[in-house]
Structures are given as structure tokens and as C-alpha cells.
C-alpha positions in Angstrom: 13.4 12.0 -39.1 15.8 9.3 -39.6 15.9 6.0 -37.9 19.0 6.3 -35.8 17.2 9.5 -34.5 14.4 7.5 -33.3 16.2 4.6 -31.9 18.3 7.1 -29.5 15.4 7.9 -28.0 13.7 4.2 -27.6 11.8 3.4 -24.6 10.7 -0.6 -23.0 7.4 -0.8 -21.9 7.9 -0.6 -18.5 9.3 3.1 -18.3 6.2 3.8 -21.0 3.9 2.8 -17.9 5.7 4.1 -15.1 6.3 7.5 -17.0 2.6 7.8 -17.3 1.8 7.0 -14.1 4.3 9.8 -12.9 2.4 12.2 -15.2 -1.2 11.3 -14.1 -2.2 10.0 -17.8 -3.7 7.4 -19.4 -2.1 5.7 -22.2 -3.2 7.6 -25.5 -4.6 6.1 -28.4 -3.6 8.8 -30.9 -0.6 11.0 -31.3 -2.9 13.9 -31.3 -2.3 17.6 -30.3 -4.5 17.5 -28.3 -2.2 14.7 -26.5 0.6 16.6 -26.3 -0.6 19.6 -25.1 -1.8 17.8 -22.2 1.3 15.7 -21.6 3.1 18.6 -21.5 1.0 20.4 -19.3 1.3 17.7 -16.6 4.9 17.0 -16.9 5.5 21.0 -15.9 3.3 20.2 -13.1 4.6 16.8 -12.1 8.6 16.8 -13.0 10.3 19.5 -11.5 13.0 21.4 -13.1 16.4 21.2 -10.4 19.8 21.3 -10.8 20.0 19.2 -7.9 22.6 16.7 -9.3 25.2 19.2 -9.6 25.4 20.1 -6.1 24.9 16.4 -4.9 27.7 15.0 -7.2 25.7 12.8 -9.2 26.4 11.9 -12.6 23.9 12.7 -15.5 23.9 10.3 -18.3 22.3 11.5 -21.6 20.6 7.9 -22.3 17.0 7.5 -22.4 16.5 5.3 -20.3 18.7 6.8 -17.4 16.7 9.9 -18.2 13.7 8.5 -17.5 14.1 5.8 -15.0 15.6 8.8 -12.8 12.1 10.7 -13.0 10.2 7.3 -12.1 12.2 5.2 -10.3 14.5 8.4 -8.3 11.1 10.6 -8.5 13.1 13.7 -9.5 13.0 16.2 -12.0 16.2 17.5 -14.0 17.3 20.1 -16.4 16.7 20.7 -19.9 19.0 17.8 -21.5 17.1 15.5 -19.2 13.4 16.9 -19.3 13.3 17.2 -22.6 15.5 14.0 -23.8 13.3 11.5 -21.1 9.9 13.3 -22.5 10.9 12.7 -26.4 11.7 9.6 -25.8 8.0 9.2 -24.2 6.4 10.8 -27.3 8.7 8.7 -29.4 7.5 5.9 -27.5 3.8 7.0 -27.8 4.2 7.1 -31.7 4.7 10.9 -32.2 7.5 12.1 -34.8 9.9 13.6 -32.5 13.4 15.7 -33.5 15.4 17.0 -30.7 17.2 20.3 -31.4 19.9 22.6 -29.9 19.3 26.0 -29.4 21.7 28.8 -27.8 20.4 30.5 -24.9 20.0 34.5 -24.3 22.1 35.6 -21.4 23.1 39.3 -20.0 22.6 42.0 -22.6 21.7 39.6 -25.4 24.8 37.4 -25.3 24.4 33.9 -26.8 25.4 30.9 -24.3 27.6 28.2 -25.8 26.9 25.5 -28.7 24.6 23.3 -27.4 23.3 25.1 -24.6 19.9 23.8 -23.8 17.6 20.8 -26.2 14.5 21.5 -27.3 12.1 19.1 -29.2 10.4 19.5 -32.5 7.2 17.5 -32.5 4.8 16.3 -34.9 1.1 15.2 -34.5 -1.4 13.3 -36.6 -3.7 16.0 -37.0 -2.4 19.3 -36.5 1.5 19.7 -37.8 4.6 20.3 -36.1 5.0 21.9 -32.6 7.9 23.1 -30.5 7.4 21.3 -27.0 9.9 22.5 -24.7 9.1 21.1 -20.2 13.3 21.9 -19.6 13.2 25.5 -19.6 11.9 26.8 -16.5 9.5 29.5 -16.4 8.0 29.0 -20.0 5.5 28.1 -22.4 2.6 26.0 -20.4 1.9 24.4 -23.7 3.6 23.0 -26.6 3.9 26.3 -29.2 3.1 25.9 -32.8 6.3 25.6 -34.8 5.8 27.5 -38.3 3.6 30.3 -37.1 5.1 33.5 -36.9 2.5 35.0 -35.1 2.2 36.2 -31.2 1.2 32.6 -29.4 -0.7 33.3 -26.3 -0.4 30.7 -23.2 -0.4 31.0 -19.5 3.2 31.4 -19.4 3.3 34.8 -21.9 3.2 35.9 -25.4 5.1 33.5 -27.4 7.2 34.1 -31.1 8.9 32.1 -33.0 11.0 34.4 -35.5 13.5 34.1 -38.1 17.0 34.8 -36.6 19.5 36.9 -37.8 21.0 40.8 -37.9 17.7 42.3 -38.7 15.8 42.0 -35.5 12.5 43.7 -36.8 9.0 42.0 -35.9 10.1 40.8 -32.9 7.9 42.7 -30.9 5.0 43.3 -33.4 3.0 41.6 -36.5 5.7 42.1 -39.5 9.4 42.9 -40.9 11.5 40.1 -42.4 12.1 38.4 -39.1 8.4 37.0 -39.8 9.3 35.2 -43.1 10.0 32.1 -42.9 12.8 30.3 -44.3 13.2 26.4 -43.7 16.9 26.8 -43.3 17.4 29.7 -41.1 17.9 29.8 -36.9 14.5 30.7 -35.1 14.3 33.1 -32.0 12.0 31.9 -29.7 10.3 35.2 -27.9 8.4 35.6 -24.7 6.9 39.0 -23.9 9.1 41.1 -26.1 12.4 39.1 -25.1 14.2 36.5 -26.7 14.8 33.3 -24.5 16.7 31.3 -27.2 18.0 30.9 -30.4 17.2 27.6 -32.0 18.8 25.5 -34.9 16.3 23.9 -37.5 19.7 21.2 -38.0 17.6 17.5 -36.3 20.2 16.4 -33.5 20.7 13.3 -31.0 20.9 13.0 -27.6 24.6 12.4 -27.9 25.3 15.8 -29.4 24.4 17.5 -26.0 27.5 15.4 -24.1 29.7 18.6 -24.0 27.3 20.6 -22.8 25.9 19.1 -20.2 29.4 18.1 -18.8 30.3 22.2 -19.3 27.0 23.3 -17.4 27.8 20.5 -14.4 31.5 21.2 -14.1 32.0 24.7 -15.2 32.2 28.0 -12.8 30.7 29.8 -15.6 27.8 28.2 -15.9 24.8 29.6 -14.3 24.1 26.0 -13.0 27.0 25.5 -10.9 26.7 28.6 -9.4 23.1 28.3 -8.0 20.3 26.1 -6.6 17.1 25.6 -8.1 13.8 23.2 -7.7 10.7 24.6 -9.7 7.5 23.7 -10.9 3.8 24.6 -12.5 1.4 24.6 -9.7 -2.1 22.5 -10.1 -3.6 26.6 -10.1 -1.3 27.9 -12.7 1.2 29.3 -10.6 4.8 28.1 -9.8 6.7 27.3 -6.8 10.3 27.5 -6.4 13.2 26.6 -4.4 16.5 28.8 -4.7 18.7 27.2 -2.1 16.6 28.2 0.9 14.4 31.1 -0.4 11.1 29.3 -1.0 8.7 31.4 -3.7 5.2 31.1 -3.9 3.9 32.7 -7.7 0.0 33.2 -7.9 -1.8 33.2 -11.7 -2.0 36.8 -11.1 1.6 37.6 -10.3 1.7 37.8 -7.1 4.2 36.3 -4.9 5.2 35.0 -1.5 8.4 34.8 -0.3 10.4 32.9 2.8 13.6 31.9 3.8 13.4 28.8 5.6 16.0 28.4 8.9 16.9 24.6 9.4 17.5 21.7 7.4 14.2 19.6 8.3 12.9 22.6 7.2 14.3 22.2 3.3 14.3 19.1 3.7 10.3 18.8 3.9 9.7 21.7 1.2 11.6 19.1 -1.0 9.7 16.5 -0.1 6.2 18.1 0.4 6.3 20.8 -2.6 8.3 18.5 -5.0 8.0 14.6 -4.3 11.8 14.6 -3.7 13.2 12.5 -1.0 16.5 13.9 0.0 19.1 12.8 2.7 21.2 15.7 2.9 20.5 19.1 1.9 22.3 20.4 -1.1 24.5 23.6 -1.0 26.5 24.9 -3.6 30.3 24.2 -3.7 33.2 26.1 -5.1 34.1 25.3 -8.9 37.8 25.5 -10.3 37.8 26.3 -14.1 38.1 23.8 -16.3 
């Protein structure tokens, strides 16, 4: 990885701390997989995933710091260009070998989204090789996912794949075909349960890249962002809990779930702050969008 890489994503010591304490970890002494898996365990737990800055009006500025400071110092969560870019600039910090990469993401009837769509991190350990870690997706891998295996990768969160894009789709679903050769150049599909979430460039990339599409997903009526609310998060059990405007949903391990719509303000108001750690003074609602 090359040096201006790592300096985009350069922390101070103070956000190292505060981070940590956020996350419920101690300061590691090893870059270990073992590390990360747990770091990335506990910031799906800790750091929700919201959109809530779209609906409030606040800017979101693709700088480390800024990233992270607003998950310790705001105590909020964010979506994938600022989970993802705040927690590789923590591994970075914590001497890990991080690349961030763009991926495209699958939308209605296998439709790519737009260059630069969501950032994903490429990760590499001391002792155990490279790893896709990915806490700005949602509903996905619980841990980090092995980055050259070709193999089904079971977690919590599904069946995981990472497969050789391209026209020839075969051994998505099962154990061979060409989409399970590897080449170091080529797009990767990542796969959960049969489906592909998103296609992902190999290319390394910088936190800058991801301007445009960040601005797009925040301003534009088109993107699924701007047209929706949404605070979510692993539970301590396994589960996840999630806030859709004012539809509250409760996910057991099993699959079970519990729904509510909730009637009042206070009443959002308290699921933010209770289920999420997120101290709000208004409630947010989604506005209009003009295209842009």
C-alpha cells in the first residue's frame, strides 16, 4: 500500500483512545486476526449504521478525523463511507495494512449502483493474510471474511463468497466453475446466501475518491438514502435492532422478529437514545428531494 494511502487515513492518539473506548477494547498489542475479528465484531454492536445526517441536514466530511470524532465525540454511527473510512483509519492507526476499495452495489433485478457506491476495506494481519472487513453495510458479515478464498464462508450473518466477477456467473451458488478462479486483476462479487450484495474493485483507493458518491447518496432522489430512514445495529445476542422511521424491529438469532410502530415523538426519541446511544433534539423525517 502506498504511503499517501496510509497518511489519508492517519489518526492522533486521542481519537485512538476514545475510539476504543467507544468499542469496549483494550489497546492491542498485535495486528492479529484475531484482533480484527473482534474489533469488528464490536463496532457492529457499538456504531450503528443510520443515515441520520441526511434527514437532519448535516454535512459529511470524508476526513478521518471528522469520521471518527463524530462516532466518539457526536456518539453516532454513519454509513458505509464513514464506518468503514473512521474504522480503517483505526486499524491503520493500530498498525494493520489497510486498503480501502469501491465496490458497486446490487440493486433491483441485479442492477449495478453507481461508481463508487459504497467502500469497503481490504485488510491485512500479521499472522493470517488479507481479509475483507466491511462494519458499513448493514445486515452483513459479523466478521471480517477471508479475502482470497473462494469458498462458502460461514458467519452469523450467512453464507459468505467472494467470486470472480464477470459474464459467466457459474459457482456462485456452489463449489466450482470459473467464477472460483482467481485472478489478481479481476472485480470480485461478494455473495451472501446465493445473492450478490456487491461487486468490488481489486484497484486500492482513498478516502477522497468516494466525494461524489457520498454527495450523490445525500442529495440525490434516487438514492435509496434520501428516500428513507434507517438506525441499525448487531445486538449483544446476535440479533439486530432497527429503526425505519418509526417502525422499530426487533431480529432474534433465530429469525424471528418483533415489530412496532411507535406513536409520539418522546417515544423515537427514547428508542434513539436507549437502543442506539444517540441523543437527538428533534426527530428526523424524510424531506422531499429535487433532482440534481
Amino acid at each position: 500500500m502506498d504511503s499517501v494511502q496510509v497518511d489519508s487515513l492517519r489518526l492522533d492518539a486521542r481519537l485512538v483512545d476514545a475510539y476504543l473506548r467507544r468499542l469496549g477494547a483494550e489497546q492491542p498489542a498485535w495486528p492479529t486476526v484475531d484482533v480484527l475479528r473482534e474489533l469488528h465484531l464490536r463496532h457492529l454492536r457499538a456504531v450503528p449504521f443510520e443515515n441520520l445526517s441526511v434527514h437532519l441536514g448535516e454535512e459529511i466530511e470524508l476526513e478521518p478525523g471528522r469520521l471518527v470524532e463524530k462516532i466518539v465525540d457526536g456518539h453516532r454511527g454513519g454509513f458505509c463511507y464513514e464506518l468503514n473510512g473512521a474504522f480503517g483509519a483505526l486499524l491503520t492507526a493500530l498498525g494493520f495494512d489497510v486498503t480501502v476499495l469501491a465496490a458497486r452495489v446490487y440493486g433491483d433485478r441485479g442492477v449495478l449502483g453507481i461508481p463508487f457506491d459504497h467502500l469497503a476495506l481490504r485488510v491485512r494481519t500479521v499472522d493470517a493474510g488479507d481479509w475483507l472487513a466491511d462494519v458499513g453495510f448493514g445486515a452483513h458479515s459479523h466478521y471480517p471474511l477471508r479475502f482470497e478464498d473462494r469458498g462458502e464462508q460461514d458467519d452469523p450473518g450467512g453464507v459468505f463468497r467472494i467470486v470472480e466477477a464477470g459474464p459467466d456467473q457459474a459457482g456462485v451458488k456452489g463449489g466450482g466453475g470459473r467464477a472460483a478462479r482467481r485472478s489478481e486483476a479481476a472485480d470480485l462479487d461478494v455473495v451472501r446466501n446465493g445473492s450478490r450484495e456487491y461487486r468490488l474493485e481489486v484497484r486500492p483507493r482513498t478516502l477522497r475518491d468516494f466525494v461524489s458518491g457520498a454527495w450523490w447518496h445525500r442529495t440525490a432522489p434516487g438514492s435509496h438514502f434520501t428516500k428513507s430512514l434507517v438506525c441499525s445495529r448487531v445486538t449483544e445476542d446476535g440479533g439486530r435492532v432497527t429503526l425505519s422511521g418509526r417502525r422499530l424491529k426487533v431480529t432474534s438469532v433465530g429469525g424471528t422478529s418483533e415489530e412496532k410502530e411507535l406513536g409520539t415523538d418522546e417515544e423515537v426519541l427514547a428508542v434513539y437514545r436507549e437502543r442506539f446511544g444517540i441523543e437527538l433534539g428533534e426527530v428526523p423525517e424524510v424531506r422531499e428531494r429535487r433532482p440534481v
